[in-house]
N, C-alpha and C positions, 0 to 999 in steps of 0.2 A: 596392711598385712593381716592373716587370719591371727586366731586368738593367742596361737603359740611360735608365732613370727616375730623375735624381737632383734630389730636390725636399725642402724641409723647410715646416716652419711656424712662425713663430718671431714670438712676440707677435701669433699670430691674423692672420696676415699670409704666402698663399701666395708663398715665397720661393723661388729656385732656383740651382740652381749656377754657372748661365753665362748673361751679359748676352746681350740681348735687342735691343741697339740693332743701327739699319742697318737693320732688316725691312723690305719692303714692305710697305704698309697695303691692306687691301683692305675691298671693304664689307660694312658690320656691321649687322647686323639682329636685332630682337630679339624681334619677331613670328614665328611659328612656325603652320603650317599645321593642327601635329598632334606627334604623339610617337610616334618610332618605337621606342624601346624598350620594356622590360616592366618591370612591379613596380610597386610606388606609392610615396609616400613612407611615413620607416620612422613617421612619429606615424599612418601610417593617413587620414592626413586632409591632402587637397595642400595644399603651401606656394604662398603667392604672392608675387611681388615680385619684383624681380632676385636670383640666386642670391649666396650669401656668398662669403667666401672659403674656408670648408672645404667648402661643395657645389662649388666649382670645384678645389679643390685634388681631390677625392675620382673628381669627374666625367674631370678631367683624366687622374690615374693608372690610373683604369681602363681608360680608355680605349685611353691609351698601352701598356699593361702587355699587353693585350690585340690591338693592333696588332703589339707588337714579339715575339708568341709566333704571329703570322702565324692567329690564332682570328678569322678575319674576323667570322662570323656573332656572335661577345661582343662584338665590340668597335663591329660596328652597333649593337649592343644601346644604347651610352650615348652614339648617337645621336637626332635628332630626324626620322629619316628611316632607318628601317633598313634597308628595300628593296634604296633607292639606293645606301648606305653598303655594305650586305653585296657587292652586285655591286662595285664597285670595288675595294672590300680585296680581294678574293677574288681578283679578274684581276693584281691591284698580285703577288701569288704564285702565280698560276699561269701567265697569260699575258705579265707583265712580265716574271717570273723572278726579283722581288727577297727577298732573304732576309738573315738576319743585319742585320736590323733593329735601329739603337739609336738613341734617341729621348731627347734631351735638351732639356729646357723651357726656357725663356726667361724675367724679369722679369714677371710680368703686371701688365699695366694692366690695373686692375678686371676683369672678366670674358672679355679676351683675353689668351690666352698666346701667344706667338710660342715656336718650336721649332723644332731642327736633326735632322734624318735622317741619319744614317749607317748605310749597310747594302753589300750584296755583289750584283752582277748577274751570275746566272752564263746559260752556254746552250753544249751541246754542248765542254764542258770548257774553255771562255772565260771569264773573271773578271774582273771590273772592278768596284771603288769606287764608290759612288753618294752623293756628300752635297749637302743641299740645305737651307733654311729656309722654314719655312711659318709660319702661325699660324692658330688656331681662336677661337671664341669662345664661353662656356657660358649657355645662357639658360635659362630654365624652359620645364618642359613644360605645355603649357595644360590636358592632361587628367589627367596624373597626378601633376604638382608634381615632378614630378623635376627636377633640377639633368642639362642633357644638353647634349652637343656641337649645337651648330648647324651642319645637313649642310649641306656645300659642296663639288664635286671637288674646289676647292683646298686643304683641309684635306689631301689626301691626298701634292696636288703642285701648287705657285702657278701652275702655268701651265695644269694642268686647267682646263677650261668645263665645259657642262652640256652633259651628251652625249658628253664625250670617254670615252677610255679609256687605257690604257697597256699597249703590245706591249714584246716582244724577238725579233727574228727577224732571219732575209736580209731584207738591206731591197728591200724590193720594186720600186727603183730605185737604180744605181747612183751616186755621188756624180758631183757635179759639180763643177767650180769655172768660175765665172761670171765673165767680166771683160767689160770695156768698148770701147767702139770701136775705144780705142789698145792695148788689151793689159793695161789696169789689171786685177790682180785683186779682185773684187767682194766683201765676206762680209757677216754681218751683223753680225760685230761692229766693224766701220770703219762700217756704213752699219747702225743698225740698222732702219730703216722698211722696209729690203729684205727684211726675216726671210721674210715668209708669201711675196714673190714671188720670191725664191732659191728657197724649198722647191717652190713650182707648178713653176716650171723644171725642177726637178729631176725630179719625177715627170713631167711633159711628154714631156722631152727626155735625161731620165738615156740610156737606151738608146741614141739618135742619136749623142750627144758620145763614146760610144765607150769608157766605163767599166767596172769591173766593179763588183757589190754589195760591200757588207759585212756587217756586225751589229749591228745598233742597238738601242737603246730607244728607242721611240719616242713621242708623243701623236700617238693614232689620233682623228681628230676628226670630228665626227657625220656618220652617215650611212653612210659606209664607201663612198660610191657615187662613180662619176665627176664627181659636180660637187661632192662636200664637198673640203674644204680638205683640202692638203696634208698628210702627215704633217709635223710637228715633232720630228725627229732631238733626242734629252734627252742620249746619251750611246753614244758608238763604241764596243762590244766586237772586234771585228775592221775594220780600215780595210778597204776598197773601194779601189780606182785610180780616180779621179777623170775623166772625159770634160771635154774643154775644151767653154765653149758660150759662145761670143760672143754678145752686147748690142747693139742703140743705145744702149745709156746712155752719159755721159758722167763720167767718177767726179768732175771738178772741180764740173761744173753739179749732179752729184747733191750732193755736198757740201754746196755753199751751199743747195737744197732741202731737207736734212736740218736742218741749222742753223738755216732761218727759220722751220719748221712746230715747231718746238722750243718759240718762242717766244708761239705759240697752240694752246691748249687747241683741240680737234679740229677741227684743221686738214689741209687736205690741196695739194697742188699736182700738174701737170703741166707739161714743157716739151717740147716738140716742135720736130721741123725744120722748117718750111712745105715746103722745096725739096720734101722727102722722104717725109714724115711716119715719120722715126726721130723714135722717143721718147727724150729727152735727160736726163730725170730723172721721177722718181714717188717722192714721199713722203706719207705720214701720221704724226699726230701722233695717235693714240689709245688707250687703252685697251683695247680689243677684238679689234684687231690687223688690225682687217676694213680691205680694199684700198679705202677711200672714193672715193681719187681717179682708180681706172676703174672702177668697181662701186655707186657712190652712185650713189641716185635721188632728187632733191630738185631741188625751186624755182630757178631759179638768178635771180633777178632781172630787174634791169633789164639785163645782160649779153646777154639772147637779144632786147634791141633791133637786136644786129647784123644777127639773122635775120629780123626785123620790117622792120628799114628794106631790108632785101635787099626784102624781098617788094613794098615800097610802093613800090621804085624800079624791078623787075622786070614790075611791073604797071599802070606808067604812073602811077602815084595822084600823086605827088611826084617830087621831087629834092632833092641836099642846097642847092642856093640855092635852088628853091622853097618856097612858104609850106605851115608846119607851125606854125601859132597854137598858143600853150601857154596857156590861161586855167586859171584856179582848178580850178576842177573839171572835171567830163565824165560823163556819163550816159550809160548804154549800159543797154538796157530795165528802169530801172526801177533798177539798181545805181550810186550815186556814187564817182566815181575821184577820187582829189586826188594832189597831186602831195606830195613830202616838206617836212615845216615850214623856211619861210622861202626857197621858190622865189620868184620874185616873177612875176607874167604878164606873157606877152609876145604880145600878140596878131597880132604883126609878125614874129614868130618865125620864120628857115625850118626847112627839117627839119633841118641842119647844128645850127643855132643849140639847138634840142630836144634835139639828141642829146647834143651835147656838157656840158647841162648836165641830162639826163637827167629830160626830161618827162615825168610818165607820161601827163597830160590829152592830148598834143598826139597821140601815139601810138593813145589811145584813140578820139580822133575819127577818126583816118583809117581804120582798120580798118573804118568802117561804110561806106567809100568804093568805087562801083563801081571795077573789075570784080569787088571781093574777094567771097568767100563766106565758108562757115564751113570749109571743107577748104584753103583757100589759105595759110594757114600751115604748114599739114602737108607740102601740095608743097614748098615751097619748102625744107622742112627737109628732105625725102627726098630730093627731086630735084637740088637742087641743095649741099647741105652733106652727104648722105649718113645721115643720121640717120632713126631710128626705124625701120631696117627689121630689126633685130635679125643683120645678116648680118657685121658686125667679127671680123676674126683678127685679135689683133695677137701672139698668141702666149701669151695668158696668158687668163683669165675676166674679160670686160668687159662694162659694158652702153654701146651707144650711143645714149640718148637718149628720149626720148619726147615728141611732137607732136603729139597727138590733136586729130582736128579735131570740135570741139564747137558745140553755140550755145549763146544766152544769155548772161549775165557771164560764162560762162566761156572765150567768143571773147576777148573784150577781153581776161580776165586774164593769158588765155594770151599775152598780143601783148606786156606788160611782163614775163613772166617771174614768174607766179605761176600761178595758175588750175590745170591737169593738168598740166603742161611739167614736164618734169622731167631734168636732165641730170647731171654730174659735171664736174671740172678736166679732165679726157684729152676730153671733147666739147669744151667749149668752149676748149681749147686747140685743138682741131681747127677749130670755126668761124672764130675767132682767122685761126688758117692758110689757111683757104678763102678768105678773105675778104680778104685782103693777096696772094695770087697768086691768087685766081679759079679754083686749080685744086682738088678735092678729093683729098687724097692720103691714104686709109687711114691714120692710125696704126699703127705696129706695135714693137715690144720686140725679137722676133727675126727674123730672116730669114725671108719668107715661102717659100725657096729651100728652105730646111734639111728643112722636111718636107711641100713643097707644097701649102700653105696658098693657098686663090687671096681677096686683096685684095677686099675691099668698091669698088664704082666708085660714080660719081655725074656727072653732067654739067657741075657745076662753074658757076660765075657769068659772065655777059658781062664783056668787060672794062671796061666803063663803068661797071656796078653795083659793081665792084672798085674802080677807082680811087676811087668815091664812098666805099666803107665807108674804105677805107685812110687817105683827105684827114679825114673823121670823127673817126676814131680818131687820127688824129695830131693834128687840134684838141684834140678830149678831153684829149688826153696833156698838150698845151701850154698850153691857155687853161681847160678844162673841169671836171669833176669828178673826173678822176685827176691832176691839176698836182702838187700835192705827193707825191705818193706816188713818179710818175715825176721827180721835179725830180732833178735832176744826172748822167740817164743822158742820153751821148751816142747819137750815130748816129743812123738812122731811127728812131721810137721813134711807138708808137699805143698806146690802152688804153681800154677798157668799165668802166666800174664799175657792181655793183649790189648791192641791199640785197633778201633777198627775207624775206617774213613767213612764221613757219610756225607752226600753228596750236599754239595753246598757249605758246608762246616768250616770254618777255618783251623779249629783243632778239631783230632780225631777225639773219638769214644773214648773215655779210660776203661777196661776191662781185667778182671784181677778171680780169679778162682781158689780155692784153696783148702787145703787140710789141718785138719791138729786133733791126732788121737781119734776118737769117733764124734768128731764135728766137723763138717765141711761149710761153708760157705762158697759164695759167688756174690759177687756188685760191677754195678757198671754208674759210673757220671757221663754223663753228657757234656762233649766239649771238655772233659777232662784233662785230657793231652796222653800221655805215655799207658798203661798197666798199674805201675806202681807207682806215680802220680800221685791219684786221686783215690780211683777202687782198691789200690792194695793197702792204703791205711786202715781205709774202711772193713776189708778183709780179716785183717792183722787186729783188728779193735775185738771186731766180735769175735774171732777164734779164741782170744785172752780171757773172753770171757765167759766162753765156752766149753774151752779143751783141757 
């Protein structure tokens, strides 16, 4: 083995010097495309099956021996993807700068080793320490039976992806330090769902806040272009002077947003000021690290009922104490609608009485009601909520919305919050908000001041159609389908719940909207189940801590 390989084998059993616990776990696959290395196995004749413990002990040391002597193109070699492997080890020393590589194994569980890196980053006579833990896993090769590392970036470095790379240079913006409305300083290790939107910031806005660069290593992540993600700052060889750059955020209300999406697998939230549309918190709970909760595009339920009945009350069709009959079903050409098991009909129903217990049948009949078309959902989302016309600053990479106005079942689906529709937490916290003051107020993160950014407008709802969604929504919250979820939040207090289906899924979307006083929120989990589930605690968390 190289100089910082220390491994033994002792009763036929890959052993090593330093435990292995604490690792992140990451996923494991044992299918293989192909084989990037060369040679065959030594009988001449490929092996099959999972590799042993001396093909992984064997695979392992080579591979490592040959990393830690910085021989990228050997050390691709006893990979299952050499290409790939060669370009990155290669940049990991020439464009990273890392060197004095030593590479310590871990405990393997059967055919994964976890491993610690210790090496040197230097650049322009700058030196700084690099230690970090990964792990690999060895599987066969389908064509030539060889026992070979399973290529992954994070083999190289856990927080690699597919596509990234790793620099060391002047960082191409100078640091920031981000705080919040009151002066709170922001990072991501007090908040960590902030990580990828501290870094946008900072590329944004490094220059504005008045900083200078430093030296970093960095994760250069795909693309290289103005719309890929951030870099991700690994480690400071020279600090930078940091530029201040003030937030809407709020560090208490981010707080308890960070703490509730903790507690659902990919989840996300948003909370907003109506007054203002400052953004008061933005968390995700994922894997991936991708901004869901302004950058999703998904279903959101029965939540964009608020947009539906905006439209049915804007358009004469209804009111909340006129009649919105909720029967079993609903047919709209040729496609059956049903509402969720154990609604019970109500053919007496008005639209108040539907919404709050969140009919899909009653909703689906009226859509085929003059004046409506097949574009009048779309107005209504554009013209009056601001959405879909792709025009949002709020300072950071967001999508607002999508409302395509379609026919066929796909009218109807669109009107409960399935069919094309498709939004994120930061829209429908914004409907939320439009629809409790009637005014549309842009969302935004930073000051549209700072580097005149000019505001998305929209004409906003009458006040009548307001008052109706707001009295709605505050039944819902009290009598309705969000009663538990809202139960023991004071003050003015309204909420949407929805459930949206998405195809393949075995549970639906949790979806959950909400008010309290002049703070709205909106969250959605994935594979949640119900409204109030999953998003309405999440809802219910940051409102308390908000409102």
């Amino acid at each position: 083995m190289g100089k910082g390989v220390k491994a033994a084998v002792i009763g036929g059993v890959f052993a090593v010097m330093l435990g292995g616990a604490g690792y992140g776990a990451y996923n494991i696959v044992s299918a293989v495309s192909g084989d990037g290395g060369s040679g065959s196995s030594a009988a001449g004749t490929a092996r099959t099956g999972p590799p042993d413990a001396g093909e992984v002990e064997a695979a392992v040391e080579g591979f490592f021996a040959a990393w830690e002597k910085g021989e990228a193109a050997r050390a691709a070699s006893y990979t299952n993807n050499a290409q790939e492997a060669g370009a990155l080890l290669t940049a990991y020393g020439d464009d990273a700068r890392v060197g004095d590589v030593e590479i310590t194994p871990g405990t393997a569980a059967g055919a994964t080793v976890p491993f610690t890196v210790r090496a040197t980053v230097s650049y322009d006579g700058k030196s700084k320490a690099l230690r970090y833990r990964s792990e690999l896993t060895v599987v066969r090769g389908r064509t030539t039976g060889r026992a070979l590392v399973d290529w992954r970036p994070s083999v190289v470095h856990p927080d690699l992806r597919e596509g990234d790379t790793l620099v060391t240079e002047e960082s191409a913006q100078p640091p920031i330090e981000a705080v919040d409305r009151d002066g709170t300083v922001l990072t991501k290790e007090e908040y960590p769902s902030l990580g990828p939107v501290l870094d946008t910031l900072r590329r944004k806005y490094g220059e504005q806040a008045g900083g200078s660069p430093g030296v970093e290593l960095v994760i250069r992540h795909t693309g290289g272009s103005t719309d890929a993600a951030a870099d991700t700052p690994l480690l400071t060889l020279a600090e930078g002077r940091p530029g201040r750059l003030r937030t809407t955020l709020s560090a208490g209300v981010q707080a308890a947003a960070e703490k509730a999406v903790r507690q659902y697998a990919e989840s996300s939230v948003v909370a907003v000021r109506p007054s203002t549309g400052e953004v008061l918190a933005v968390a995700n709970h994922r894997d991936d690290g991708f901004n869901a909760a302004f950058q999703g595009q998904v279903a959101p339920g029965s939540t964009m009922k608020i947009i539906t009945a905006a439209m049915l009350i804007d358009n004469g069709v209804t009111s909340m104490n006129e009649p919105a009959p909720c029967p079993p079903t609903a047919t709209w050409q040729s496609q059956t609608f049903k509402n969720l098991p154990g609604m019970e009909p109500n053919e007496g129903a008005s639209l108040a009485d539907s919404f709050l217990r969140s009919c899909n049948t009653a909703f689906i009949k009226l859509v085929d009601e003059e004046p409506l078309d097949d574009a009048s959902l779309t107005r209504e989302a554009q013209e009056r909520f601001g959405l879909g016309r792709d025009d949002w600053t709020t300072g950071i990479p967001s999508f607002d919305g999508s409302v395509p106005a379609v026919a066929g079942p796909d009218r109807a689906a669109n009107a409960i919050g399935q069919g094309r529709v498709q939004m994120n937490p930061l829209t429908m916290a914004s409907v939320t908000a439009t629809a409790i003051t009637g005014a549309f107020r842009q969302p935004y993160l930073v000051s549209p001041d700072l580097d005149g950014r000019q505001p998305a407008r929209a004409k906003g709802l009458p006040a009548g159609t307001a008052a109706q969604l707001t009295q709605m929504m505050r039944l819902t919250a009290t009598r309705g389908t969000a009663r538990e979820a809202m139960s023991g939040l004071g003050g003015d207090i309204g909420a949407k719940t929805g459930s949206a289906e998405v195809d393949g899924g075995a549970t639906s979307d949790s979806w959950f909207t909400g008010f309290r006083n002049d703070v709205a929120a909106a969250a959605m989990a994935q594979q949640g189940g119900h409204g109030g589930d999953a998003a309405g605690p999440i809802v219910a968390a940051v409102l308390r801590a908000g409102g």
